[in-house]
SETIDREN-585877 format. One line per 4 residues: number of its first residue (from 1); for each residue x, y, z of N, C-alpha, C. Coordinates in pm, whole numbers, plus 50000, padded with zeros to 5 digits. Layout:
<loses>
NUM> X:Y:Z:X:Y:Z:X:Y:Z  ...
</loses>
This chain:
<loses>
1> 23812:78276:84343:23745:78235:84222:23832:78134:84151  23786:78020:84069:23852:77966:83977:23786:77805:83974  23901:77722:83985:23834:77581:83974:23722:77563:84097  23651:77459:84072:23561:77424:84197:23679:77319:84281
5> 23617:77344:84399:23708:77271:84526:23723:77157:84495  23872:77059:84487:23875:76928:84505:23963:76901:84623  23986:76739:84544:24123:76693:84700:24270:76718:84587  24343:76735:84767:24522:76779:84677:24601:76646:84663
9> 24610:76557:84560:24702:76443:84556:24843:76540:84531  24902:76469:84594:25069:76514:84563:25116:76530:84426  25197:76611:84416:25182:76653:84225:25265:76565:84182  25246:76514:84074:25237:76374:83953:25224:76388:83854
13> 25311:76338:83741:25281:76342:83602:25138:76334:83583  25083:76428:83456:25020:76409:83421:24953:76386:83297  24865:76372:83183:24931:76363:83076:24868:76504:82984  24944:76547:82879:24927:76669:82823:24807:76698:82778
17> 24754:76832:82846:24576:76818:82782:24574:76842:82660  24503:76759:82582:24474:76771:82459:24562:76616:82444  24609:76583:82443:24675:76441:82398:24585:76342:82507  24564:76230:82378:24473:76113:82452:24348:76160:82409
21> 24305:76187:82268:24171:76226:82317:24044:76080:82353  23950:76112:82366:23858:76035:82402:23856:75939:82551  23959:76010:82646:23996:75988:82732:23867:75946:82877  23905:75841:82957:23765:75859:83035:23762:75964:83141
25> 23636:75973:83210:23566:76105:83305:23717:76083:83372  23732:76225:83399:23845:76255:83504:23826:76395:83600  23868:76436:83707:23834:76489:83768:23965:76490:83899  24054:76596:83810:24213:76586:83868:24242:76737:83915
29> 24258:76750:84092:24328:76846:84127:24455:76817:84172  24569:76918:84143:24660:76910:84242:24710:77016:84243  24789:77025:84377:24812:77166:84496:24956:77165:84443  25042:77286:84441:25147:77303:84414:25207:77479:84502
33> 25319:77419:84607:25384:77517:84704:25472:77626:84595  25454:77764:84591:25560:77805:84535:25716:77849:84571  25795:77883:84516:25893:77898:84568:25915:77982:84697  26040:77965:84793:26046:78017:84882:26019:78197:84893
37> 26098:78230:84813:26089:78367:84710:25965:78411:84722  25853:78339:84649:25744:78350:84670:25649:78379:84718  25686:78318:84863:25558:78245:84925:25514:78373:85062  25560:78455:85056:25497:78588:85090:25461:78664:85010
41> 25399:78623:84934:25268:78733:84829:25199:78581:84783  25208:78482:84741:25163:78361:84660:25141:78234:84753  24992:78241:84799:24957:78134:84880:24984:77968:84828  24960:77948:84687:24985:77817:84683:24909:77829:84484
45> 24980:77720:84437:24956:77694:84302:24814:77572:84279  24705:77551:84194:24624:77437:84171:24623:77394:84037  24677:77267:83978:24613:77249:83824:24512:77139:83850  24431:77169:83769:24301:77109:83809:24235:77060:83609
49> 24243:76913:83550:24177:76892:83480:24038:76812:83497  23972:76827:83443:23839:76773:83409:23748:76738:83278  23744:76635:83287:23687:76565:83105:23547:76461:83150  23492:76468:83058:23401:76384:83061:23283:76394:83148
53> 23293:76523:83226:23184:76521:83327:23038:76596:83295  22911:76607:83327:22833:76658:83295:22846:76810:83289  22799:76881:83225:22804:77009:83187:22743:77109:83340  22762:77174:83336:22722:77259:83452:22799:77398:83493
57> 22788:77472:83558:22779:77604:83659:22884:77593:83773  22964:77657:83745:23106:77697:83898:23085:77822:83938  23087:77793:84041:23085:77945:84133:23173:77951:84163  23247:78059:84126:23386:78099:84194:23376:78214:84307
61> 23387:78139:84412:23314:78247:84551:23447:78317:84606  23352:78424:84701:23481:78519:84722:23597:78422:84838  23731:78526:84841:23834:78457:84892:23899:78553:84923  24004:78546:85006:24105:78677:85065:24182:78654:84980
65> 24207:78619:84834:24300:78617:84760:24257:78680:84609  24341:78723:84546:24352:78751:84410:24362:78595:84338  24291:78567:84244:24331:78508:84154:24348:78490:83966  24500:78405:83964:24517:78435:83829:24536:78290:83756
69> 24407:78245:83664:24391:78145:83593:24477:78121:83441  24523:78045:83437:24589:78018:83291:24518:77904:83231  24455:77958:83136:24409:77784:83086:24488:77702:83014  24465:77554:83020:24567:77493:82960:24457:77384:82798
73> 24376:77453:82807:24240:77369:82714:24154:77467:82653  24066:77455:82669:23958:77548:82657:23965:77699:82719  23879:77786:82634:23857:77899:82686:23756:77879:82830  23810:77969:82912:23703:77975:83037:23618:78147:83010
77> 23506:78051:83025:23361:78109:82973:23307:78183:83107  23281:78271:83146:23208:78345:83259:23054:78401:83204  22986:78316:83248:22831:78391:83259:22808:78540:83292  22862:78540:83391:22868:78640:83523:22980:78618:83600
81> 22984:78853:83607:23113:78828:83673:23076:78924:83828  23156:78886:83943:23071:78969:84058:23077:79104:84005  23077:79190:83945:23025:79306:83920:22938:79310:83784  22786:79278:83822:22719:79278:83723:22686:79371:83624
85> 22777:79471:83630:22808:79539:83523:22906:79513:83376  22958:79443:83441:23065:79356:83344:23037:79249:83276  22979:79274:83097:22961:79179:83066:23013:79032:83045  22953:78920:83013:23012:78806:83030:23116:78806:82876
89> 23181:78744:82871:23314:78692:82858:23382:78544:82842  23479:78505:82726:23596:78455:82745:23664:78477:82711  23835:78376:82806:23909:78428:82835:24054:78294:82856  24126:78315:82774:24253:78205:82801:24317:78216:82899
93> 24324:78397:82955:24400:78384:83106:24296:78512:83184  24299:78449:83312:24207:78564:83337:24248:78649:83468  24281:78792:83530:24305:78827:83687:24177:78828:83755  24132:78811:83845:24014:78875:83885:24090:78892:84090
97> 24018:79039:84093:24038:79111:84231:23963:79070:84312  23938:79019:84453:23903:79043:84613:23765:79080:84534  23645:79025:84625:23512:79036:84553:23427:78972:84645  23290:79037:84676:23202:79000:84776:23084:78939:84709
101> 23077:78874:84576:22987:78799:84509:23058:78762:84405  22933:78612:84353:23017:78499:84289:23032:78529:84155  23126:78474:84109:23187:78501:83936:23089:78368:83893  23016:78365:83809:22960:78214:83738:23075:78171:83615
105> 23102:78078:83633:23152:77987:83551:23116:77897:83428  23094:77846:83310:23016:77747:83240:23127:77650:83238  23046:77524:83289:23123:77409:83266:23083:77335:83136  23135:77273:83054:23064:77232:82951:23159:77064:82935
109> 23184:77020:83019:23249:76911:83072:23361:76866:83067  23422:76967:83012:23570:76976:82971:23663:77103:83030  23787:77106:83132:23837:77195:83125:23921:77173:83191  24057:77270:83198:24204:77199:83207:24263:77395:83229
113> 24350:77407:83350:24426:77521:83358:24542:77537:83478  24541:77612:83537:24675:77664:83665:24605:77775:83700  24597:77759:83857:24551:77862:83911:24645:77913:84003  24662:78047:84034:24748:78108:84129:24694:78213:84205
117> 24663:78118:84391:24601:78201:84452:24695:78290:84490  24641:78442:84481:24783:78580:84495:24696:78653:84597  24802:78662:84717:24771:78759:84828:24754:78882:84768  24607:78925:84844:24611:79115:84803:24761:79213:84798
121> 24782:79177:84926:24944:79245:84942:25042:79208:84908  25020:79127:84781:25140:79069:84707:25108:79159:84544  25008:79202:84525:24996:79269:84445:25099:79354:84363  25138:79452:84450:25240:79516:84399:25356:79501:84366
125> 25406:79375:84409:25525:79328:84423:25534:79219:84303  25412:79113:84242:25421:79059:84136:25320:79147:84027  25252:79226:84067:25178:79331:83919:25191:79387:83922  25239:79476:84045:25310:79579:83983:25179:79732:84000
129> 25075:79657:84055:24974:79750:84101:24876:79716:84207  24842:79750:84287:24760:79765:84386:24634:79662:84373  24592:79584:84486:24524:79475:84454:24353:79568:84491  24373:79680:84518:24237:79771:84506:24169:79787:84373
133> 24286:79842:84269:24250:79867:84104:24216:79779:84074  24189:79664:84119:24131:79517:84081:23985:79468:84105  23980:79539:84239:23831:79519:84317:23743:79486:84259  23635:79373:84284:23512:79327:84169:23541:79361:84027
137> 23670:79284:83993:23693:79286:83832:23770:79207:83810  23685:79117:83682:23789:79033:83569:23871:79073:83464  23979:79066:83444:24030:79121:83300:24143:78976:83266  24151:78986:83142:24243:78914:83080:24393:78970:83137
141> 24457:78899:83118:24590:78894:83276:24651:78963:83135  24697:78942:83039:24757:79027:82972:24729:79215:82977  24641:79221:83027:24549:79355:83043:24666:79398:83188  24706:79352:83268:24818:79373:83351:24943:79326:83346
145> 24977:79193:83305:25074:79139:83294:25144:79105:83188  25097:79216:83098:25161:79257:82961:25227:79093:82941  25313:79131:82820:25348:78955:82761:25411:78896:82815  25447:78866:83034:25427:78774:83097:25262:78692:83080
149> 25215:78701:83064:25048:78670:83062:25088:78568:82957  25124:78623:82819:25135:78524:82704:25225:78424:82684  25300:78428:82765:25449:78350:82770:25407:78226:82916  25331:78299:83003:25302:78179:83084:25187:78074:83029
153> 25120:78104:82971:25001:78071:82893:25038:77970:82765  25173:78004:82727:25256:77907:82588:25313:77809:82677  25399:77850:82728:25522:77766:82861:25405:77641:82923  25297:77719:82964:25219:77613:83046:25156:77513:82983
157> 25117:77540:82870:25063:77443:82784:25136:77342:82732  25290:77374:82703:25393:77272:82659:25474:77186:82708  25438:77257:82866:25465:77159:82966:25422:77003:83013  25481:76891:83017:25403:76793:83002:25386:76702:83143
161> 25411:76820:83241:25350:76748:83376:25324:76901:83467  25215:76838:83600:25186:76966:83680:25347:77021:83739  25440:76936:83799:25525:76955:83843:25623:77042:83750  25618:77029:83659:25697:77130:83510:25623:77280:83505
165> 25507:77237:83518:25381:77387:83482:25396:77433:83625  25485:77408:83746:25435:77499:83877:25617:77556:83847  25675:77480:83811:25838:77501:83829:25814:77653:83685  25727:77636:83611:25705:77759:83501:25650:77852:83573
169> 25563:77859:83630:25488:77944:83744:25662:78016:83826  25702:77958:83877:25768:77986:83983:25893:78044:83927  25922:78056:83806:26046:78085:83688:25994:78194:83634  25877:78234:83577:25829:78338:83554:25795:78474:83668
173> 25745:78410:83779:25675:78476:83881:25767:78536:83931  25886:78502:83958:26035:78507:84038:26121:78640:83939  26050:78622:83836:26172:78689:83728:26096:78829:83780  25929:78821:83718:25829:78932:83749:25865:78980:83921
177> 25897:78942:84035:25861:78983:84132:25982:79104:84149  25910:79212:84210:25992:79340:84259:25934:79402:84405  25956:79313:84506:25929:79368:84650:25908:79485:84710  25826:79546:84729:25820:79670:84791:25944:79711:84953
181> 26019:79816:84917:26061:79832:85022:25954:79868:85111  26039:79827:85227:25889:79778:85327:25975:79808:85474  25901:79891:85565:26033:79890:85753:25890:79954:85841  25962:79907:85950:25894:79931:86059:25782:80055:86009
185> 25809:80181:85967:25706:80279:85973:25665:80317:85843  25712:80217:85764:25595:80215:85613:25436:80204:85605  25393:80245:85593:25214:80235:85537:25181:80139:85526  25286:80043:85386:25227:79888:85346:25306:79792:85445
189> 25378:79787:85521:25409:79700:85711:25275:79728:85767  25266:79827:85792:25133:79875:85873:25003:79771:85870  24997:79781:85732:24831:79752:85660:24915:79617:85661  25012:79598:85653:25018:79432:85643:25007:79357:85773
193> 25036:79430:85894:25021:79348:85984:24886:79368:86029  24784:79463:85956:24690:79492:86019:24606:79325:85921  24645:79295:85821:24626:79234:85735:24596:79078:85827  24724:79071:85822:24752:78944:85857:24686:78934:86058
197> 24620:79021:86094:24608:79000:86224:24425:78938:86185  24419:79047:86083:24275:78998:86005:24264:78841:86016  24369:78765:85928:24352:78616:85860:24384:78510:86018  24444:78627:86062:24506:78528:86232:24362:78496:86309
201> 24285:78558:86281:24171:78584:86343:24069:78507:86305  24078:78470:86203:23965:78408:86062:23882:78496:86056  23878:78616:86055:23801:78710:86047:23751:78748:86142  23734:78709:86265:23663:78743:86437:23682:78888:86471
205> 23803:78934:86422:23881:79060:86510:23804:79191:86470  23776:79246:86585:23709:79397:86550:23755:79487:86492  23680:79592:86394:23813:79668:86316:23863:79797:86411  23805:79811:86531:23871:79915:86604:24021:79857:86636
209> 24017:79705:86634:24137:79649:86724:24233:79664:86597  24192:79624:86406:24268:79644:86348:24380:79751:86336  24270:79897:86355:24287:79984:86362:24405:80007:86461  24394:80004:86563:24511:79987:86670:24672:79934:86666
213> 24578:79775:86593:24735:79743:86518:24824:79762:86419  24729:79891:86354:24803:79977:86278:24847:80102:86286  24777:80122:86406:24828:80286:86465:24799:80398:86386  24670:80358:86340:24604:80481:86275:24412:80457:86331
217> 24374:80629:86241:24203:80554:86318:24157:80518:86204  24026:80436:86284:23969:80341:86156:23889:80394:86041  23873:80551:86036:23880:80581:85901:23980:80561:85869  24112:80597:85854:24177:80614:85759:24212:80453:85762
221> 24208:80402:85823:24210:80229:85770:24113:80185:85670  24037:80162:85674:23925:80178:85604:23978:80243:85458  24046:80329:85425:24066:80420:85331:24182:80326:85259  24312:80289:85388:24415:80256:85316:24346:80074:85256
225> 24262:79993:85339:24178:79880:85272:24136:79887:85167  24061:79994:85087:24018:80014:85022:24082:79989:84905  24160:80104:84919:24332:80134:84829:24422:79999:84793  24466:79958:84868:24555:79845:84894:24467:79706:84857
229> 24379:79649:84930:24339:79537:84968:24179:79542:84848  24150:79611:84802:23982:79657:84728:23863:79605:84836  23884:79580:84978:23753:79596:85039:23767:79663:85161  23674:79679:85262:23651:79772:85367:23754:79668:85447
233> 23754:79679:85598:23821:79562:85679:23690:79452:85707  23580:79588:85753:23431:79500:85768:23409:79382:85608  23416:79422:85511:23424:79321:85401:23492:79230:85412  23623:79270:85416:23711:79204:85426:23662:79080:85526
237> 23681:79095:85644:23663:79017:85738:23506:78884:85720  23432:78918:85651:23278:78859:85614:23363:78743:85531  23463:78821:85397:23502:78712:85291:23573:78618:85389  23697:78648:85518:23715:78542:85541:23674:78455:85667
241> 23546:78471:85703:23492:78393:85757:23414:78327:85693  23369:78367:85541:23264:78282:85453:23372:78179:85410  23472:78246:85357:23593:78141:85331:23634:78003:85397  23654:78023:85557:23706:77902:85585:23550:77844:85607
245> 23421:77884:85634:23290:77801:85678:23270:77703:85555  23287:77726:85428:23236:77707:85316:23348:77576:85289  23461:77601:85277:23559:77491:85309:23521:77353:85411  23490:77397:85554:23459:77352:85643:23358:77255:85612
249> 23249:77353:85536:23117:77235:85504:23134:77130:85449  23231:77186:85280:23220:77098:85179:23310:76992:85230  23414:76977:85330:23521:76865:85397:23412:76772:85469  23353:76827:85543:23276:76790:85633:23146:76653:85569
253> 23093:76718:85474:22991:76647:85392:23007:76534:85305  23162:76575:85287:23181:76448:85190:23290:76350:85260  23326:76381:85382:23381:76271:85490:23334:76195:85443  23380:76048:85478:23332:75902:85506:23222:75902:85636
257> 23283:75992:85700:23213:75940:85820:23044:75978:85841  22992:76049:85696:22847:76140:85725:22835:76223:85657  22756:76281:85546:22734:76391:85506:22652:76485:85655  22699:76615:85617:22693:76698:85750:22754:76690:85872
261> 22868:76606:85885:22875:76551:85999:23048:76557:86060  23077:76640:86129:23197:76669:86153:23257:76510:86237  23425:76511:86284:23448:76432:86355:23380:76408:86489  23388:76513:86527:23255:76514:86647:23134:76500:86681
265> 23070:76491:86563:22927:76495:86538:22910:76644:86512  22963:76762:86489:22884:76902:86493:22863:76884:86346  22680:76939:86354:22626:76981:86264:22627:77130:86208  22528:77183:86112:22572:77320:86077:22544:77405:86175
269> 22462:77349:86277:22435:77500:86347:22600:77508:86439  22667:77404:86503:22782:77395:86540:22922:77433:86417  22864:77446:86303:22949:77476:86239:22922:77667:86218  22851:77754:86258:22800:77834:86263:22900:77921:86354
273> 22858:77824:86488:22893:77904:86555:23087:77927:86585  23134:77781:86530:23283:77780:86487:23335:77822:86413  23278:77919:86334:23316:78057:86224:23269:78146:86250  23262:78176:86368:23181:78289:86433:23112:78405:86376
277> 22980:78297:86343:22882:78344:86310:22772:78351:86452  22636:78448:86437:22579:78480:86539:22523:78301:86592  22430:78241:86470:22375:78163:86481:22342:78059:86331  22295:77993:86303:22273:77932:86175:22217:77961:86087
281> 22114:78084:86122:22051:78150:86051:22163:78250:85980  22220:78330:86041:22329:78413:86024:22436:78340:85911  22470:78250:85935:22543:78136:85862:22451:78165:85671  22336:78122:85748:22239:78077:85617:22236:78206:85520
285> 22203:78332:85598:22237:78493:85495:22320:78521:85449  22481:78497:85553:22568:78542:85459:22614:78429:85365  22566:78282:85355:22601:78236:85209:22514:78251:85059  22436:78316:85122:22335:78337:84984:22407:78494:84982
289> 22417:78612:85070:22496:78743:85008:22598:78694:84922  22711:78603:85017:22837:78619:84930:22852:78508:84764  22728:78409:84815:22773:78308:84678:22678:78289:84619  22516:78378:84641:22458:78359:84566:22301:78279:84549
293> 22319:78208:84656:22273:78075:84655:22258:77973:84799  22186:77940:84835:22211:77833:84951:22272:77726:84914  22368:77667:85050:22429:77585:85078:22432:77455:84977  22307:77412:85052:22329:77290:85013:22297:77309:84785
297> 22223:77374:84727:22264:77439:84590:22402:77426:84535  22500:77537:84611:22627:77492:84598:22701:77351:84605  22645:77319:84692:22718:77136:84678:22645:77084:84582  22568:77048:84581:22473:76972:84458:22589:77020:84338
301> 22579:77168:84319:22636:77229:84184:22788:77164:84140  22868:77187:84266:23009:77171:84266:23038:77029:84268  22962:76922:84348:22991:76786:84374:22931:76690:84293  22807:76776:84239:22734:76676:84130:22647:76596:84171
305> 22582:76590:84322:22501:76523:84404:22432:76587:84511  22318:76512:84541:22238:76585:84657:22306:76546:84789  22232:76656:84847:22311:76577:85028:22206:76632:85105  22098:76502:85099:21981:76506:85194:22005:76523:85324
309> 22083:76456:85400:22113:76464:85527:22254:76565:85594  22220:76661:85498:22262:76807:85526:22159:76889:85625  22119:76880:85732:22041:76950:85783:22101:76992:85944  22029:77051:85969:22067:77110:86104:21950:77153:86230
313> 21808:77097:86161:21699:77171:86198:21656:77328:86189  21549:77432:86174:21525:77508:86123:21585:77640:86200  21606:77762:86081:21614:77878:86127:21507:77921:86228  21555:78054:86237:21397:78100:86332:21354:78266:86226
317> 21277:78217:86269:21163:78299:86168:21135:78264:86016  21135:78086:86044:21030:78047:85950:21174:78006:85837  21109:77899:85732:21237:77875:85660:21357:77818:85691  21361:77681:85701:21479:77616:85792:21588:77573:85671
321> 21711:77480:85685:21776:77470:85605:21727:77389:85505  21626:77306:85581:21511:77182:85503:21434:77285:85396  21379:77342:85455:21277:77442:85339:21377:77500:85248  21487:77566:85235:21585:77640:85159:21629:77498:85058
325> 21634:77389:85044:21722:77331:84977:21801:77235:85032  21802:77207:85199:21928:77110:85242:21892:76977:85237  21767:76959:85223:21758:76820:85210:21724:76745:85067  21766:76831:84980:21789:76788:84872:21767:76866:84778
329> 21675:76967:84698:21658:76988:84586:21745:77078:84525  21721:77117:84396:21797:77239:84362:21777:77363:84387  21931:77412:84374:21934:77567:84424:21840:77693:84296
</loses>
């Protein structure tokens, strides 16, 4: 969940949000590595501003990661959060847990923050609690990260480049981190390599085989997923194959070389079956389970444009990607 997908320019001054006002449309991501320390629980840092753009809807779709937003502007506004029990909300910093439907976002054409994608199994080690107690839930990061939450949230704002605001990230995060002892016949080794055989896999791997590589049976895997990670392995495994397909598309579409159109020429049904999915149809269900919405909807939403020649020719049993939305309209 968090910003909508951009490209990573190498991190660069930038200038302080809120200074400059009346500034023109901008539309600025950049990727930031965390420290070495780090970088086994903390996949990677994003500050991402945006001004001037038309108002609209972010889906923050599911991901094998925890994430924790700091805003550096505006409050971030949630319509909807994947547990539609939870009313909507804002929020200056926000956690939200591992989740099999989309968080809505309001864009209102302005917005500016730091995002920190956090491995489930890093959980304990920078919060200090289990990335399960999290499962389909938003809370204000102070709600866990007591007045680290408020101190990264001041620090980040006064910072006057991304490269200053990731070096604050990585100064705070470092101070917060307390590693789980961890050996060959620990529980959380176990589930971690059962973890990581998961992501080795892009999700393909059967959970009997997980099971195996954890040397327990797949109930009680299943149990310790739950606990640890907040989804089944079967969940688990759906988020990250929706994960890298969804990536895949949006790279793919906005190439130079073709909307829809890989280096090779594979279209979606070839992109289907390279996230091993059954078929394109299969493709087509689980992106409306996990985000809500068809495909081509989501791009329109996130990119701000149609992409007619998004197609792949039709499902079977009626309803092709043309009829759903891919060749242009809204979701």
């Amino acid at each position: 969940m968090g910003p909508p997908p951009g490209t990573d320019p190498a991190a660069a001054r930038a200038p302080r949000p809120g200074a400059g006002a009346a500034a023109a449309p901008a539309d600025e991501f950049v990727r930031g590595r965390p420290a070495p320390a780090l970088r086994p629980y903390v996949a990677h840092y994003t500050g991402y501003r945006q001004t001037g753009l038309p108002p609209g809807l972010h889906r923050g779709l599911p991901s094998p990661h925890l994430t924790l937003i700091l805003t550096l502007e505006d409050r971030l506004t949630l319509a909807g959060h994947p547990d539609p029990g939870q009313p909507p909300g804002s929020y200056d910093t926000l956690l939200g847990g591992l989740h099999t439907a989309p968080a809505l976002i309001v864009r209102d054409g302005r917005q500016a923050g730091v995002q920190v994608a956090l491995g489930p199994l890093g959980a304990r080690a920078l919060l200090g609690t289990p990335a399960g107690e999290l499962a389909h839930l938003d809370v204000p990061a102070d709600a866990v990260l007591g007045r680290a939450a408020a101190e990264l949230h001041d620090r980040l704002r006064e910072a006057p480049s991304w490269s200053d605001r990731f070096a604050v990230l990585d100064q705070v995060l470092s101070r917060l981190l307390v590693p789980e002892r961890t050996g060959p016949a620990c529980a959380l080794d176990r589930l971690a390599g059962a973890w990581h055989l998961l992501l080795a896999s892009k999700g393909a791997v059967a959970v009997p085989e997980l099971a195996g590589e954890a040397g327990w049976s797949t109930r009680h895997l299943t149990a310790r997923f739950r606990a640890e990670i907040g989804l089944t392995p079967k969940e688990a495994a759906r988020v990250v194959r929706f994960d890298r397909a969804r990536r895949l598309l949006a790279a793919r579409v906005l190439r130079p070389g073709g909307p829809g159109r890989g280096p090779a020429g594979l279209g979606l049904a070839g992109l289907a079956v390279e996230c091993g999915y059954f078929d394109q149809a299969h493709l087509a269900r689980e992106f409306r389970a996990l985000a809500g919405c068809a495909p081509s909807r989501w791009l329109e939403q996130e990119y701000g444009r149609e992409f007619r020649n998004v197609q792949a020719g039709r499902e079977s049993g009626g309803g092709g990607w043309e009829a759903q939305g891919l060749a242009g309209g809204r979701r």
